[in-house]
N, CA, C and O atoms as a GROMACS GRO file, in nm:
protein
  456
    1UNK      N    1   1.575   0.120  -1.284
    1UNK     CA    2   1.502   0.107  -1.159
    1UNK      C    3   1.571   0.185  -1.047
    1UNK      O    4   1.528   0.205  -0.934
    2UNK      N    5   1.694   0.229  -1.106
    2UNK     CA    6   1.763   0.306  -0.958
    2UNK      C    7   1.712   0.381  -0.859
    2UNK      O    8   1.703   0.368  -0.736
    3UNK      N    9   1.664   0.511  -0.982
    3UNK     CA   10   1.597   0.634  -0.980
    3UNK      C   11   1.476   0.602  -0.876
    3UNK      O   12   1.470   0.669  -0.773
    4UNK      N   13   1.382   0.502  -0.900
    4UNK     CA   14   1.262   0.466  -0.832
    4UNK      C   15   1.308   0.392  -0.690
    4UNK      O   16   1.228   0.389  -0.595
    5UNK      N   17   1.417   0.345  -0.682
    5UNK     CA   18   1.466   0.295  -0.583
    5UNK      C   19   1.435   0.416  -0.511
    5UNK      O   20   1.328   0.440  -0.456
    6UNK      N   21   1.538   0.494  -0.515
    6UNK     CA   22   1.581   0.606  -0.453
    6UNK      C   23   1.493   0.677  -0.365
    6UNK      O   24   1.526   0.721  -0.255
    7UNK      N   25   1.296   0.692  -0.455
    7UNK     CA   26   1.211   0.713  -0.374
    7UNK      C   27   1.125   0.650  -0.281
    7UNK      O   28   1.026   0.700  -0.228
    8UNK      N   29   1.181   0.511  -0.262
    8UNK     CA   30   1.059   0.439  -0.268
    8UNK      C   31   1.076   0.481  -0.074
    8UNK      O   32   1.169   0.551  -0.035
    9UNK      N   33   1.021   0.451  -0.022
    9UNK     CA   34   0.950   0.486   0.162
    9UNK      C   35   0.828   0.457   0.191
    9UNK      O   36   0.743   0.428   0.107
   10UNK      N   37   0.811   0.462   0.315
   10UNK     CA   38   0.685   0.445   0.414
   10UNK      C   39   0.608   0.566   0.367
   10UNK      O   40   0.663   0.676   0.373
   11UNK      N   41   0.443   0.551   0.305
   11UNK     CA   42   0.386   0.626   0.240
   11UNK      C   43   0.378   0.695   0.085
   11UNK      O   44   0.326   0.787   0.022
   12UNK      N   45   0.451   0.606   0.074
   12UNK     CA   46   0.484   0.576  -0.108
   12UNK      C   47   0.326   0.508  -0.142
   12UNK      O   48   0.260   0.438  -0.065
   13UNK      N   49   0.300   0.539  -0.241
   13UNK     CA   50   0.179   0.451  -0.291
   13UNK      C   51   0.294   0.376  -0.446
   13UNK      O   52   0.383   0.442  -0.499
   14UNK      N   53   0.267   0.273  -0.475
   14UNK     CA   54   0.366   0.170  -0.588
   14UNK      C   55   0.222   0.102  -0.691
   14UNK      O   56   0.104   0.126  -0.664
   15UNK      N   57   0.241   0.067  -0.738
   15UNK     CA   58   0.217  -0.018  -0.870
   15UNK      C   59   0.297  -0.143  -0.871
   15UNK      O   60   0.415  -0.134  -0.904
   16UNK      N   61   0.244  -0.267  -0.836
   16UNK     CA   62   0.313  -0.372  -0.774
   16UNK      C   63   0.226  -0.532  -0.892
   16UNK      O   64   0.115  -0.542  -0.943
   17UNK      N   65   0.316  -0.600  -0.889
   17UNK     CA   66   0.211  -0.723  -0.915
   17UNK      C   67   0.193  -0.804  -0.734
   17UNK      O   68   0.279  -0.833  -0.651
   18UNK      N   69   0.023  -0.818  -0.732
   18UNK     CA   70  -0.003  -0.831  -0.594
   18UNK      C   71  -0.061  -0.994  -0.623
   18UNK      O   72  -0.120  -1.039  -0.722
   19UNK      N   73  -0.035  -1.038  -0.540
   19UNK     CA   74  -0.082  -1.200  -0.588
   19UNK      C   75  -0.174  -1.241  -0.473
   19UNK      O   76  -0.166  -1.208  -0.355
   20UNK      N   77  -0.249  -1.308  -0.523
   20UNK     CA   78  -0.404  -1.379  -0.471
   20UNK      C   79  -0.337  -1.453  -0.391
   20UNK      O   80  -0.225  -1.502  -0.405
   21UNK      N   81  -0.464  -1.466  -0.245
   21UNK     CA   82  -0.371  -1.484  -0.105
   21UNK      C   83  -0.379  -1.673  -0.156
   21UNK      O   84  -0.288  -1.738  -0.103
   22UNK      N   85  -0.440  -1.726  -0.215
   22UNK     CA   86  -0.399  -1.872  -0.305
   22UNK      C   87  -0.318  -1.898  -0.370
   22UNK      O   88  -0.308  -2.015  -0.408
   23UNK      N   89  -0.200  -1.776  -0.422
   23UNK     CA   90  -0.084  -1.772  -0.478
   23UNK      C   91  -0.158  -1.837  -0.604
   23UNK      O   92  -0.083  -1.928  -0.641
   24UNK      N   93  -0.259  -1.832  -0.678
   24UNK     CA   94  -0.275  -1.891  -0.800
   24UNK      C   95  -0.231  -1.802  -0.923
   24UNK      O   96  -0.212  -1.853  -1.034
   25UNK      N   97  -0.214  -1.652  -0.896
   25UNK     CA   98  -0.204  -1.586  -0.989
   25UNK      C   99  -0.130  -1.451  -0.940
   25UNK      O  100  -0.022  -1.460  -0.882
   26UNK      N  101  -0.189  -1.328  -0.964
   26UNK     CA  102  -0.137  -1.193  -0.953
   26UNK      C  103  -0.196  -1.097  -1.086
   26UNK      O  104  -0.242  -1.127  -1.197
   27UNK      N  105  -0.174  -0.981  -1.022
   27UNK     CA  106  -0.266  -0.910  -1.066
   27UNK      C  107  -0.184  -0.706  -1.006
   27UNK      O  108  -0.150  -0.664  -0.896
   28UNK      N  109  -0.185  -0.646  -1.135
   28UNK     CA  110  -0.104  -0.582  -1.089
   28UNK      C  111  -0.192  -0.417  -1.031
   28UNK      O  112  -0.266  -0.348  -1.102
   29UNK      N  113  -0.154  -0.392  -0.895
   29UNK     CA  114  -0.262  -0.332  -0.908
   29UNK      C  115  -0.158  -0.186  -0.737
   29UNK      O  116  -0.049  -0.188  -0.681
   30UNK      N  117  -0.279  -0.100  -0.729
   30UNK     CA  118  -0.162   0.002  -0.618
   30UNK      C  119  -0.179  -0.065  -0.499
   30UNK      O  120  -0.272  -0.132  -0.454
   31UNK      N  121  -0.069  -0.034  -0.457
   31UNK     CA  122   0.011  -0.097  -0.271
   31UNK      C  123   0.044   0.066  -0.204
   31UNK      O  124   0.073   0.174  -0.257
   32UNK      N  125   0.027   0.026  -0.079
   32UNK     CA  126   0.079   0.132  -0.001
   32UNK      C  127   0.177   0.057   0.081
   32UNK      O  128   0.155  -0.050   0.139
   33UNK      N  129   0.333   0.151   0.078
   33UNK     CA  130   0.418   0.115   0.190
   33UNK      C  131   0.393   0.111   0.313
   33UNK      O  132   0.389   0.225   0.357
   34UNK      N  133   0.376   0.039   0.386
   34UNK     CA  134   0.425   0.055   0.518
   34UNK      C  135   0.509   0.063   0.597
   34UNK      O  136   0.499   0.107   0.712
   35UNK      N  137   0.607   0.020   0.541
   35UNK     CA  138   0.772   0.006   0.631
   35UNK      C  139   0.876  -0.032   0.539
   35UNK      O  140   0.849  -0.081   0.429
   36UNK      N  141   1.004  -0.008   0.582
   36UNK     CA  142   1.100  -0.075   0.474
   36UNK      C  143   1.176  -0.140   0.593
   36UNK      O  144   1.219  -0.106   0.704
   37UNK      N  145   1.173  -0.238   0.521
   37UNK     CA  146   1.191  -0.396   0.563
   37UNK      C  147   1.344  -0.426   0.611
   37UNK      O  148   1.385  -0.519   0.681
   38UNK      N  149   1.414  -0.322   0.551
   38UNK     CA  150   1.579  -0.363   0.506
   38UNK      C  151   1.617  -0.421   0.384
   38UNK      O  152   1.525  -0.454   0.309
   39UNK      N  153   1.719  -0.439   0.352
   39UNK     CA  154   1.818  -0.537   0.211
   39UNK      C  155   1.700  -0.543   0.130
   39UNK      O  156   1.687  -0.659   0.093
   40UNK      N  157   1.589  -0.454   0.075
   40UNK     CA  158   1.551  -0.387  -0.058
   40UNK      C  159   1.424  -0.488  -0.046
   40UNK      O  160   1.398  -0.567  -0.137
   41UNK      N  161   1.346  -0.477   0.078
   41UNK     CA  162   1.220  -0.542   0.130
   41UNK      C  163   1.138  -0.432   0.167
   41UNK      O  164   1.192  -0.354   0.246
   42UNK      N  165   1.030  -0.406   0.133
   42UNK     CA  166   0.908  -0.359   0.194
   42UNK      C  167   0.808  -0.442   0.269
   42UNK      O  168   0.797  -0.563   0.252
   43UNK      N  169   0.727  -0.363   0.363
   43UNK     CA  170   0.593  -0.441   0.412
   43UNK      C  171   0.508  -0.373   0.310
   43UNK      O  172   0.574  -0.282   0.260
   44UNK      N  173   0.360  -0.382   0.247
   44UNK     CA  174   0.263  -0.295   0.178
   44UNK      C  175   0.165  -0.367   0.230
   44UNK      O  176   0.174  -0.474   0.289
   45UNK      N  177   0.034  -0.280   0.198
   45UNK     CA  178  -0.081  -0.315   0.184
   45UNK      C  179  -0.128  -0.325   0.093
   45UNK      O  180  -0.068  -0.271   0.000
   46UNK      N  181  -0.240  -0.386   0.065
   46UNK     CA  182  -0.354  -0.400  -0.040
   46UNK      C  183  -0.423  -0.283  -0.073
   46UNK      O  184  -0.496  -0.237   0.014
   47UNK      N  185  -0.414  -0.205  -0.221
   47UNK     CA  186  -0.488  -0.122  -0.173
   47UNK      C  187  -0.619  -0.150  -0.267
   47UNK      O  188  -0.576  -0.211  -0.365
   48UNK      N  189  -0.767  -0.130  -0.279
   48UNK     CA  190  -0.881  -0.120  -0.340
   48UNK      C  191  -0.933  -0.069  -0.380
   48UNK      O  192  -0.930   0.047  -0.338
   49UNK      N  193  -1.009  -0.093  -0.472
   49UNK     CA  194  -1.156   0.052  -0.482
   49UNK      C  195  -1.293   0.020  -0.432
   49UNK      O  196  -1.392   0.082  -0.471
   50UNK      N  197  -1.300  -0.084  -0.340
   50UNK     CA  198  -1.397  -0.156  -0.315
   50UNK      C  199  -1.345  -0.185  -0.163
   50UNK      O  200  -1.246  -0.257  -0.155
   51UNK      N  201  -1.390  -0.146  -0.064
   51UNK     CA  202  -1.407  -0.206   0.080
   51UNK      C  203  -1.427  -0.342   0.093
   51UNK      O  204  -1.367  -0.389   0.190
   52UNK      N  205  -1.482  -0.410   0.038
   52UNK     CA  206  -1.554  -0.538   0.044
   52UNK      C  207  -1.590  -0.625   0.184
   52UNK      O  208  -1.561  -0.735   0.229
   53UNK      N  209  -1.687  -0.490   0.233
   53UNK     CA  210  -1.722  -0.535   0.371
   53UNK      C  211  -1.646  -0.550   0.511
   53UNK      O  212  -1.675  -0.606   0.617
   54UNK      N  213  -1.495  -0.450   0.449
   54UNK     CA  214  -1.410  -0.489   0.585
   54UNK      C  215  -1.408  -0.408   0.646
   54UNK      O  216  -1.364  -0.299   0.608
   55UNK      N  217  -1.454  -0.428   0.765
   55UNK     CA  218  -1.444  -0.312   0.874
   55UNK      C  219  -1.312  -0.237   0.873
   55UNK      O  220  -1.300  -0.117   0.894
   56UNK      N  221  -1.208  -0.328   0.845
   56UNK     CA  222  -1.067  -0.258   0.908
   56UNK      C  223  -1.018  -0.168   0.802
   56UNK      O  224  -0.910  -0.111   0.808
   57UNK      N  225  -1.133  -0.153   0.668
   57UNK     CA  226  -1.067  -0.076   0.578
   57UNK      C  227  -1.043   0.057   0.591
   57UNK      O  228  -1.121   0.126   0.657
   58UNK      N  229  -0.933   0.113   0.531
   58UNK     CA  230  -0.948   0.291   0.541
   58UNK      C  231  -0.894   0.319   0.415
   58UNK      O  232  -0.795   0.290   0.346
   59UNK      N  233  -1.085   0.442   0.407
   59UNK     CA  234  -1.065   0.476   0.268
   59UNK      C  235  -0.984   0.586   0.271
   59UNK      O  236  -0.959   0.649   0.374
   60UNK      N  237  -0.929   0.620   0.125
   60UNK     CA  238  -0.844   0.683   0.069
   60UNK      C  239  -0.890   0.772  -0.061
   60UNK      O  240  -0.909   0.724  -0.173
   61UNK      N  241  -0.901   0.889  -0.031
   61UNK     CA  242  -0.908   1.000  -0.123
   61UNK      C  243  -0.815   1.096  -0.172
   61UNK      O  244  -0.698   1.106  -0.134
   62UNK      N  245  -0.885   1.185  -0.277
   62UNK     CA  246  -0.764   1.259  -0.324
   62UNK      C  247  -0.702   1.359  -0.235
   62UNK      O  248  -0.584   1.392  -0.247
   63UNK      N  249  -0.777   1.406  -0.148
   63UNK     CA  250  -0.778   1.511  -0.054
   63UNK      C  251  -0.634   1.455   0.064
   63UNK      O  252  -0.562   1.533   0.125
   64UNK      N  253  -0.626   1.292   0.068
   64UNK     CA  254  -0.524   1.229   0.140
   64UNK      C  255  -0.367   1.219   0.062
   64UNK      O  256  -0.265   1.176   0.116
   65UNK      N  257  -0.378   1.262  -0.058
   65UNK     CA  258  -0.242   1.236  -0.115
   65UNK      C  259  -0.105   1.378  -0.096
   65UNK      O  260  -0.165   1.484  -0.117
   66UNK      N  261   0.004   1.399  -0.073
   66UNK     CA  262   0.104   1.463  -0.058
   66UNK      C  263   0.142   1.486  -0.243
   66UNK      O  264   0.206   1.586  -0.274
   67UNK      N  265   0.099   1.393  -0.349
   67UNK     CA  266   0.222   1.395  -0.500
   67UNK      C  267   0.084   1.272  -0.530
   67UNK      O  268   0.022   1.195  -0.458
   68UNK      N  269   0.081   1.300  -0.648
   68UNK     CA  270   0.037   1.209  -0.710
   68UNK      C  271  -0.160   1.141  -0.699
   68UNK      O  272  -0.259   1.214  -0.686
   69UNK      N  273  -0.159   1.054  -0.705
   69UNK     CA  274  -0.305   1.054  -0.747
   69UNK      C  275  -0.334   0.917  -0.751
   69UNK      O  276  -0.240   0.839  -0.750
   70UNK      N  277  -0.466   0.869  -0.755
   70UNK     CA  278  -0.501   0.682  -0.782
   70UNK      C  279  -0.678   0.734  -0.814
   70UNK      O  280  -0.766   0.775  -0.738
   71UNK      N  281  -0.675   0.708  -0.977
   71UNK     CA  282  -0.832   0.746  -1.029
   71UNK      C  283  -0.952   0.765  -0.942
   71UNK      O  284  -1.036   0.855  -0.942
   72UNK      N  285  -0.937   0.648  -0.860
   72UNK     CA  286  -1.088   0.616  -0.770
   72UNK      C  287  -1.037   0.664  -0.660
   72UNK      O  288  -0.916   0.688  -0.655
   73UNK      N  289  -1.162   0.696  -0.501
   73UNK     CA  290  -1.159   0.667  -0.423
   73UNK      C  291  -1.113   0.525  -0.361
   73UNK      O  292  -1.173   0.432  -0.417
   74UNK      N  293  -1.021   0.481  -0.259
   74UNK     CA  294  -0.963   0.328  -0.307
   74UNK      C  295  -0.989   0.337  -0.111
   74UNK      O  296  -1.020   0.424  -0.029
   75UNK      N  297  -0.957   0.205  -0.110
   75UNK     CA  298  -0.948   0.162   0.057
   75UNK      C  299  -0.801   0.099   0.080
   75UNK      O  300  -0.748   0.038  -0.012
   76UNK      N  301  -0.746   0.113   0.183
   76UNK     CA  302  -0.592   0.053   0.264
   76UNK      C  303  -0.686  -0.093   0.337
   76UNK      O  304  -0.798  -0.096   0.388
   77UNK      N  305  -0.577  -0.209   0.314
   77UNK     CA  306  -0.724  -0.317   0.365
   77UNK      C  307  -0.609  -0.407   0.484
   77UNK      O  308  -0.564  -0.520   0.466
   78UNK      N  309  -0.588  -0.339   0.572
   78UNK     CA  310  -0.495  -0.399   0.702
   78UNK      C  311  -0.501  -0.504   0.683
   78UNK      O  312  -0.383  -0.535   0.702
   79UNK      N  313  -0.583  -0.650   0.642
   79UNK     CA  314  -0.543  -0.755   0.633
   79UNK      C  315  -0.491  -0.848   0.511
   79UNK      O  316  -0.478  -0.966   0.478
   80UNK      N  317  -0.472  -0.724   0.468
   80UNK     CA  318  -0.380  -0.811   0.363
   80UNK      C  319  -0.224  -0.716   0.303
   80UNK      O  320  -0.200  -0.636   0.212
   81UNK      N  321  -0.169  -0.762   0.383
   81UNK     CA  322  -0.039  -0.711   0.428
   81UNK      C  323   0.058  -0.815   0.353
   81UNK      O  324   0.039  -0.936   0.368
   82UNK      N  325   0.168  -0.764   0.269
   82UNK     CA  326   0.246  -0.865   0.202
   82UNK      C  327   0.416  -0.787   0.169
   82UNK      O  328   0.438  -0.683   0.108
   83UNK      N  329   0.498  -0.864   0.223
   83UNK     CA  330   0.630  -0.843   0.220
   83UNK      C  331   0.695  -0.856   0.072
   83UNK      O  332   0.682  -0.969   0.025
   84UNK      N  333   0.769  -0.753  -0.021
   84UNK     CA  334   0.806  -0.779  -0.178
   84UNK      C  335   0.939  -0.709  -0.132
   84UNK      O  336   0.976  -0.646  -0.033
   85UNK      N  337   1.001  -0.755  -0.267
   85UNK     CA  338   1.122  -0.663  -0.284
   85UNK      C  339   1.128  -0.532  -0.390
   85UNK      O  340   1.047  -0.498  -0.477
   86UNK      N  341   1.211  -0.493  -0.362
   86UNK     CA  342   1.192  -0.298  -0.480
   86UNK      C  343   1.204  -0.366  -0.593
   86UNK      O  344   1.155  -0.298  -0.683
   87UNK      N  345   1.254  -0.490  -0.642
   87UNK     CA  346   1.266  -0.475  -0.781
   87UNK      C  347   1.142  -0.552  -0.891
   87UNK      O  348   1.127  -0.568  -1.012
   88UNK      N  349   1.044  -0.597  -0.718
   88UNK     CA  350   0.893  -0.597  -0.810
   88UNK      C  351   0.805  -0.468  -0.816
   88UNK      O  352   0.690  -0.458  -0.857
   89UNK      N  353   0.886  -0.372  -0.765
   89UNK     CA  354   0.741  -0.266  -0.789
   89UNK      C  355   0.817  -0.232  -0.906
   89UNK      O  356   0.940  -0.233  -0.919
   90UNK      N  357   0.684  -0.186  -1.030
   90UNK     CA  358   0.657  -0.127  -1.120
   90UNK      C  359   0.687   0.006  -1.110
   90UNK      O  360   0.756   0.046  -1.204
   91UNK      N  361   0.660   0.080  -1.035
   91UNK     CA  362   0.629   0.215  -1.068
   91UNK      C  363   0.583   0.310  -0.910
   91UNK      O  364   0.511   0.263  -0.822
   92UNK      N  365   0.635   0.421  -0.908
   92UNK     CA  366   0.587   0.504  -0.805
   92UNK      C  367   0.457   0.580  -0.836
   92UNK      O  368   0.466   0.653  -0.935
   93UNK      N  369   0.350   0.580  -0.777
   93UNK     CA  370   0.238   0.628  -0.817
   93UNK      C  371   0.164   0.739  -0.706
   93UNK      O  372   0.045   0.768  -0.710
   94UNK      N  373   0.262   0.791  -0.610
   94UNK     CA  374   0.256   0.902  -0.554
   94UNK      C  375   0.281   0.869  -0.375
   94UNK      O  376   0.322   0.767  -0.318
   95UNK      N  377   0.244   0.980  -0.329
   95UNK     CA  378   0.286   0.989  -0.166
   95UNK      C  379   0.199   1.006  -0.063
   95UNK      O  380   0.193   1.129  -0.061
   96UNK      N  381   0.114   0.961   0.040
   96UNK     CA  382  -0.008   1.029   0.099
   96UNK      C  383   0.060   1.092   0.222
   96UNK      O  384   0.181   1.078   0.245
   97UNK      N  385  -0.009   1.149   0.287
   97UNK     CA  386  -0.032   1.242   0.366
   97UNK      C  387   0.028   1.187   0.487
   97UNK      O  388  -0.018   1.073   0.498
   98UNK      N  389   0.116   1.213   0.594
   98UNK     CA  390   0.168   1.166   0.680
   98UNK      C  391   0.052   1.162   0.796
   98UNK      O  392   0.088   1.088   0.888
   99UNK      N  393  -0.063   1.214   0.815
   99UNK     CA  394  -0.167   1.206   0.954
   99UNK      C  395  -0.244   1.074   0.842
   99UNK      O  396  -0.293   0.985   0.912
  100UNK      N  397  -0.258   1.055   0.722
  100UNK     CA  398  -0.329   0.951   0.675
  100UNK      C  399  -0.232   0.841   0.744
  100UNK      O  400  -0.262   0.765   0.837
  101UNK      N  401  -0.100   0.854   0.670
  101UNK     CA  402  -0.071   0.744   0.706
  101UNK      C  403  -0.023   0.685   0.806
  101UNK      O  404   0.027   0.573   0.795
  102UNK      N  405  -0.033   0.770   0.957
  102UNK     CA  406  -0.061   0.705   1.064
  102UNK      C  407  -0.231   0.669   1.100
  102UNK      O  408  -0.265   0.596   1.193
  103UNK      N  409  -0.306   0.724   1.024
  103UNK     CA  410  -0.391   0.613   1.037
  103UNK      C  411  -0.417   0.492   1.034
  103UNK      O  412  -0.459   0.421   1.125
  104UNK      N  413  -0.374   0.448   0.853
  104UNK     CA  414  -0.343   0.338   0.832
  104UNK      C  415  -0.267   0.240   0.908
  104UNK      O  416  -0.306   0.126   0.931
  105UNK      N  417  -0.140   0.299   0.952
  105UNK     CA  418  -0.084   0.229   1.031
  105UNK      C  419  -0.171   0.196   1.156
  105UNK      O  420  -0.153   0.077   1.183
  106UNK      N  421  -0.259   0.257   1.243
  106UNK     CA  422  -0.318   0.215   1.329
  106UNK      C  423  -0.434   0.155   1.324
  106UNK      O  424  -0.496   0.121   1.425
  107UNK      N  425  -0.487   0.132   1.172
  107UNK     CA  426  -0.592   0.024   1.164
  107UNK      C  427  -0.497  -0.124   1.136
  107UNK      O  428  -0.552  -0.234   1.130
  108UNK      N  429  -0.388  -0.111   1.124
  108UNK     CA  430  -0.272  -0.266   1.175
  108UNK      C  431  -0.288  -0.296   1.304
  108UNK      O  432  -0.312  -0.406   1.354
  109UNK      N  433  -0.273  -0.190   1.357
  109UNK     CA  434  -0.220  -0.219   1.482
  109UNK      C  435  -0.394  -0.280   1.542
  109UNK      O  436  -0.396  -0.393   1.591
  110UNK      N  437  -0.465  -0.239   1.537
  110UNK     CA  438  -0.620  -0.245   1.607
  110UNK      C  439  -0.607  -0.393   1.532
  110UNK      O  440  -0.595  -0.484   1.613
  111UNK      N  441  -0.608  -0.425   1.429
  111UNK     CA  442  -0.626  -0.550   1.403
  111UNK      C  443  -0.580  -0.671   1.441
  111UNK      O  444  -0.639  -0.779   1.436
  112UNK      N  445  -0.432  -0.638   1.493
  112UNK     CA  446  -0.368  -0.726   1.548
  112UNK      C  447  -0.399  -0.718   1.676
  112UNK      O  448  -0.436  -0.828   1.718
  113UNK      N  449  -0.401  -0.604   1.783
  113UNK     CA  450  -0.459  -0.648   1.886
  113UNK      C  451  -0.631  -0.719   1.909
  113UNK      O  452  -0.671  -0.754   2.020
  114UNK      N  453  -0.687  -0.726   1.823
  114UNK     CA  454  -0.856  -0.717   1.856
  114UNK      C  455  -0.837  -0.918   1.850
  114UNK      O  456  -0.935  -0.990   1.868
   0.00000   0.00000   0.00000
């Protein structure tokens, strides 16, 4: 896991087990970084292939990635934001675009202020 340590940052896309906001289960599926947390903590998002009606979503295409790739068109879903440590992500699954990902970051921010 070193190696993956090493890359992990703000705009990393990961392969994470993401758990149902009921904590009943988990489900392993891509996260986008948002921040690193300190002492081997990230913030991420949820990421989708399905909007599911949320305004605050921002979609994500191939045209948005820096390395790497995620099959579908997928959405960043600002409200569901969840704090892990590096040694639950799985896997690095590429890098997006630094003007994407101040987007993303500012559909947080709109959410929290609105």
């Amino acid at each position: 896991m070193e190696i993956l340590e090493s890359r992990l940052e703000k705009g990393c896309f990961v392969a994470i087990r993401f758990p149902f906001s009921d904590l009943s289960s988990a489900k392993l599926r891509p996260a986008l970084i948002l921040a690193n947390a300190g002492k081997g903590d990230f913030v991420l998002f949820q990421i989708t292939s399905k909007a599911y009606a949320d305004a605050n979503a921002v979609v994500i295409q191939a045209e948005h990635f820096d390395s790497g790739q995620l099959p579908l068109t997928s959405f960043a879903r600002p409200g569901k934001l969840f704090t892990a440590h590096e040694s639950l992500i799985q896997k690095s699954l590429g890098k997006i675009k630094p003007v994407k990902h101040t987007e993303i970051v500012d559909s947080v921010y709109h959410l929290l202020c609105s």
